[in-house]
Rosetta silent file (secondary structure, phi, psi, omega in degrees, C-alpha in Angstrom):
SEQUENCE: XXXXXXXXXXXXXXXXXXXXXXXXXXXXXXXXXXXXXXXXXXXXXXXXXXXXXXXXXXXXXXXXXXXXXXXXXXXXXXXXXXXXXXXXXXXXXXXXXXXXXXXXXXXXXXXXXXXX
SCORE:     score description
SCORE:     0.000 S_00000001
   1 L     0.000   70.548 -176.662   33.992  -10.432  -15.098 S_00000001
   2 L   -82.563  138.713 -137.577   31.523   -8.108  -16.724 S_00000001
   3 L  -116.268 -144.363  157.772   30.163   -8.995  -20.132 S_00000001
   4 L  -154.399  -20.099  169.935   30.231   -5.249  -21.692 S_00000001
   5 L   -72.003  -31.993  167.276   27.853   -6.237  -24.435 S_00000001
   6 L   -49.173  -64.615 -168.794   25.624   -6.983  -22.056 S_00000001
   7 L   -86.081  -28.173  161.674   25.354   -4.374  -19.844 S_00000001
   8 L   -56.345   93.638  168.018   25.904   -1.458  -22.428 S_00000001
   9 L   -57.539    0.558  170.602   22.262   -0.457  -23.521 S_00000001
  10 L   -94.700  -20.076  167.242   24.087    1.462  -26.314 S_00000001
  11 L   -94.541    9.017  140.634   25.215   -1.287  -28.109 S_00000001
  12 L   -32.807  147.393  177.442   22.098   -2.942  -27.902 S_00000001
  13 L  -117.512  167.077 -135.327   19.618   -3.026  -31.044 S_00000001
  14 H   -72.199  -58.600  177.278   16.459   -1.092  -31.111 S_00000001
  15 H   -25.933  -55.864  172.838   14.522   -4.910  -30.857 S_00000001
  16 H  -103.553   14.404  141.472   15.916   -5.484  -28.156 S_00000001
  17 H   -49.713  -63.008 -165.747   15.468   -2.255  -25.834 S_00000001
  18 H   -66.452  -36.075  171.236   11.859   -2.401  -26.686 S_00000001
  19 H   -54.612  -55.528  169.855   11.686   -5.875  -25.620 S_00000001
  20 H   -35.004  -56.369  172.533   12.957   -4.967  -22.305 S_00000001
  21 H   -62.897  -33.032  170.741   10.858   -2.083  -21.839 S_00000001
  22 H   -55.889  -69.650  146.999    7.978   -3.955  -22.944 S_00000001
  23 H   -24.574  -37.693  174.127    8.263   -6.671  -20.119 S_00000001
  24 H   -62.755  -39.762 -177.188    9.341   -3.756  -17.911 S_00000001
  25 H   -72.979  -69.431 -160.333    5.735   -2.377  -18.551 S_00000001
  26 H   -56.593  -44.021  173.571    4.193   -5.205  -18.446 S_00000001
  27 H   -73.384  -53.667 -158.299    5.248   -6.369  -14.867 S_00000001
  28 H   -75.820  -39.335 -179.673    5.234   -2.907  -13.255 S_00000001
  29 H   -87.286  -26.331  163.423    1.321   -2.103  -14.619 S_00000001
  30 H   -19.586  -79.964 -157.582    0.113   -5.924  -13.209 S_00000001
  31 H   -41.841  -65.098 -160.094    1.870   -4.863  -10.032 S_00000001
  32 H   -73.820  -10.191 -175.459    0.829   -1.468   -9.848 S_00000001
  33 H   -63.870  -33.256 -169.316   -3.160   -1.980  -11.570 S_00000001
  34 H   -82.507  -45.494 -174.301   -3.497   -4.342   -8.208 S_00000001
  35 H   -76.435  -10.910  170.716   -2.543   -1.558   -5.599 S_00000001
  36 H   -82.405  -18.556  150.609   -4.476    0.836   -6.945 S_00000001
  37 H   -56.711  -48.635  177.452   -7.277   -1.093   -6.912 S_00000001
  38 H   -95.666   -4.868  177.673   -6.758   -2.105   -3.508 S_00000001
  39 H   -95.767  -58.209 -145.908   -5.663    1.564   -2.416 S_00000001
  40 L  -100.199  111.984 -153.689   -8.844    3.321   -4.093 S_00000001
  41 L  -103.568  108.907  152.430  -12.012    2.401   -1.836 S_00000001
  42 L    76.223 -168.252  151.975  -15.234    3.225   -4.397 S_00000001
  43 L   118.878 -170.475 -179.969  -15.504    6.501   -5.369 S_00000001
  44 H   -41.637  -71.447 -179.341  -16.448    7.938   -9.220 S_00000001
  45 H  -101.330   59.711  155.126  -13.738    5.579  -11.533 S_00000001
  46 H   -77.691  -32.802 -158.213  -14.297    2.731   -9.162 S_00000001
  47 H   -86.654  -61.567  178.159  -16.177    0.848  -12.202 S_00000001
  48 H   -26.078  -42.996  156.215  -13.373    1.953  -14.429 S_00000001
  49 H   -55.925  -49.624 -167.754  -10.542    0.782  -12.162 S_00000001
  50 H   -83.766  -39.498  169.697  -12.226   -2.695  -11.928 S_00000001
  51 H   -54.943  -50.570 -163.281  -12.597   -2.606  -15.530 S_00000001
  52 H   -88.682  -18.312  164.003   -9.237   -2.100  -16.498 S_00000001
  53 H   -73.379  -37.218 -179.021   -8.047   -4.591  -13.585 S_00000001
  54 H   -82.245  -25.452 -175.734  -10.174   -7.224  -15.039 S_00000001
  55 H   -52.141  -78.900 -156.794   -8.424   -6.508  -18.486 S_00000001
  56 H   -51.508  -59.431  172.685   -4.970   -6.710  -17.350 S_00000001
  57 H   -58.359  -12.516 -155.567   -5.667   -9.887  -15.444 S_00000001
  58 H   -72.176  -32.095 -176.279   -7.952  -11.519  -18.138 S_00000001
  59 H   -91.813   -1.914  174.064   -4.743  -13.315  -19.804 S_00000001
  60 H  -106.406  -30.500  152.121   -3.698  -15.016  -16.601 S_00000001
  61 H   -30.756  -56.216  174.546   -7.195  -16.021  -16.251 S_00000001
  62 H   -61.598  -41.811  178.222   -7.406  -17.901  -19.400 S_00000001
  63 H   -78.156  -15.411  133.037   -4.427  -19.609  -18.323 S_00000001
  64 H   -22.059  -71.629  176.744   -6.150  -20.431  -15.059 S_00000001
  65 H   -65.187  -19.390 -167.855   -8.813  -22.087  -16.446 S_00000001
  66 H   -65.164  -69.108 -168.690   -6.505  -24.011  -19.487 S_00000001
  67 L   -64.226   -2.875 -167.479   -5.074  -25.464  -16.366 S_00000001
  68 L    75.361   41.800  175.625   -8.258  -26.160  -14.188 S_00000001
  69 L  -129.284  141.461 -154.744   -7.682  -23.458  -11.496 S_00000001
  70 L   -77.336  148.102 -158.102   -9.855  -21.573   -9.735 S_00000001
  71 L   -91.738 -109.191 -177.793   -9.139  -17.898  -11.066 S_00000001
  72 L   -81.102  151.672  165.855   -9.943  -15.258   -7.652 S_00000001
  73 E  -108.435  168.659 -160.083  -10.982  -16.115   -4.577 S_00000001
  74 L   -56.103  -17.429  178.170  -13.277  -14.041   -2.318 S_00000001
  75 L  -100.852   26.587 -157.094  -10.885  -11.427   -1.603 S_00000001
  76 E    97.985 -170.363  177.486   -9.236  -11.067   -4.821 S_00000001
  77 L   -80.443  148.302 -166.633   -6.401  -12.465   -6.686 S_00000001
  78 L   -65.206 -141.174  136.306   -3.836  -14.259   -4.905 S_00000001
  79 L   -92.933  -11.654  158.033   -0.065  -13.756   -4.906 S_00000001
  80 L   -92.256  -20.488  166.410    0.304  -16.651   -7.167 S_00000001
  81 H   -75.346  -49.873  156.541   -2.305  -15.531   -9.533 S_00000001
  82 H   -37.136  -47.466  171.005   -0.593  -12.312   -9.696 S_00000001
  83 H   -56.164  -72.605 -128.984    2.593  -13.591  -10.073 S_00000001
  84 H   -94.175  -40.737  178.637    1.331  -15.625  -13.165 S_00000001
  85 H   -76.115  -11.870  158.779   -0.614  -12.231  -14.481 S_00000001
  86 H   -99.803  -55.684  162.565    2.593  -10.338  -14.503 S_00000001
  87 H     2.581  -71.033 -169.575    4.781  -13.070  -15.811 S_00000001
  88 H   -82.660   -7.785  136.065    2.361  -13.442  -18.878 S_00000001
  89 H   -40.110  -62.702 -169.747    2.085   -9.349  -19.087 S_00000001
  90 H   -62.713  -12.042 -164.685    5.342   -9.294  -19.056 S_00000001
  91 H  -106.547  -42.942 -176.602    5.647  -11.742  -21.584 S_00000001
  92 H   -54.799  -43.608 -151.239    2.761  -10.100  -24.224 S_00000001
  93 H   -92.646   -2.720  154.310    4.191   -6.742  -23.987 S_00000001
  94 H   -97.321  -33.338  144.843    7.505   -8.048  -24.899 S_00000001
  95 H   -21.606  -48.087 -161.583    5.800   -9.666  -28.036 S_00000001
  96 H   -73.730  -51.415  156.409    4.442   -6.370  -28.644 S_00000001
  97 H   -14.152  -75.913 -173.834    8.067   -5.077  -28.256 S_00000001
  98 H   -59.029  -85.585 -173.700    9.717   -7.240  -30.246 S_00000001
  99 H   -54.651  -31.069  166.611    7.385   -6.477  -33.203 S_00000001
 100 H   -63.091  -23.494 -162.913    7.419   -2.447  -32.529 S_00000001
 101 H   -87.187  -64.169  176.417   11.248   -2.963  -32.331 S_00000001
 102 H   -46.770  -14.845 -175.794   10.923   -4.661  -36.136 S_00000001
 103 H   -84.205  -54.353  166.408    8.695   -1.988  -37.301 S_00000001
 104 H   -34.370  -63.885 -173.578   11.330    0.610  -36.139 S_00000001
 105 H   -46.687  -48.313 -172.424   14.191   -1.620  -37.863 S_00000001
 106 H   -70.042  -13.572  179.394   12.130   -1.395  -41.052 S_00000001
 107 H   -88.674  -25.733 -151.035   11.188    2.215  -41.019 S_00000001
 108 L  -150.127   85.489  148.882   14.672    3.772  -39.859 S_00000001
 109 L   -66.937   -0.490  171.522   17.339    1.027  -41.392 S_00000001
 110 L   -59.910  -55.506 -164.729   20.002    3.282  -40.117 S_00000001
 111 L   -62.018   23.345 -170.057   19.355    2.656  -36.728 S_00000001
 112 L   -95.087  165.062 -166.399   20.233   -0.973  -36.668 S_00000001
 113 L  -120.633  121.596 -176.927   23.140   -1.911  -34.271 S_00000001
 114 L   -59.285 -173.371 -176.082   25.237   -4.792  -35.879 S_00000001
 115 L  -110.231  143.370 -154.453   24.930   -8.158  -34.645 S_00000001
 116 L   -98.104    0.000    0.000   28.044   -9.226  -32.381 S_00000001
């Protein structure tokens, strides 16, 4: 009992591909921004690493504190603070989607895929 609308990314409309991928992005650099961090001991782009790891993390932070929670602990962020910074990655970067995907529709009105 397969939905065919679903699962066929060809019938899909540009909006929502991008959303996907966007979210897709979004979870997967969270994930991988932490092991890489925790894989790469010092070295040249240590400050650069840490930099771009506090970035990425910075919006699950805010939403730490909104809630009263302590953001990291001494050894870094937890698995529930991660969890909550890829969630809410995953969630911007489908925003950004979603608006890249309207930008498409309006520049290339061919490309729209009706709506079902």
């Amino acid at each position: 009992m397969e939905n065919p609308g679903i699962l066929n990314w060809r019938g899909w409309s540009v909006v929502r591909k991008a959303q996907v991928v966007g979210a897709a992005a979004g979870a997967l650099i969270t994930i991988s921004m932490s092991l890489v961090v925790n894989a790469y001991n010092g070295g040249a782009f240590a400050f650069l690493l840490l930099w771009l790891e506090w970035e990425i993390f910075s919006p699950a932070a805010v939403i730490c504190r909104l809630f009263g929670w302590e953001w990291q602990g001494p050894s870094g962020p937890s698995w529930v603070q991660t969890t909550l910074a890829a969630l809410t990655n995953a969630l911007l970067l489908s925003l950004v989607g979603t608006l890249t995907g309207w930008f498409l529709r309006l520049v290339n009105p061919q490309n729209q895929t009706p709506v079902r």
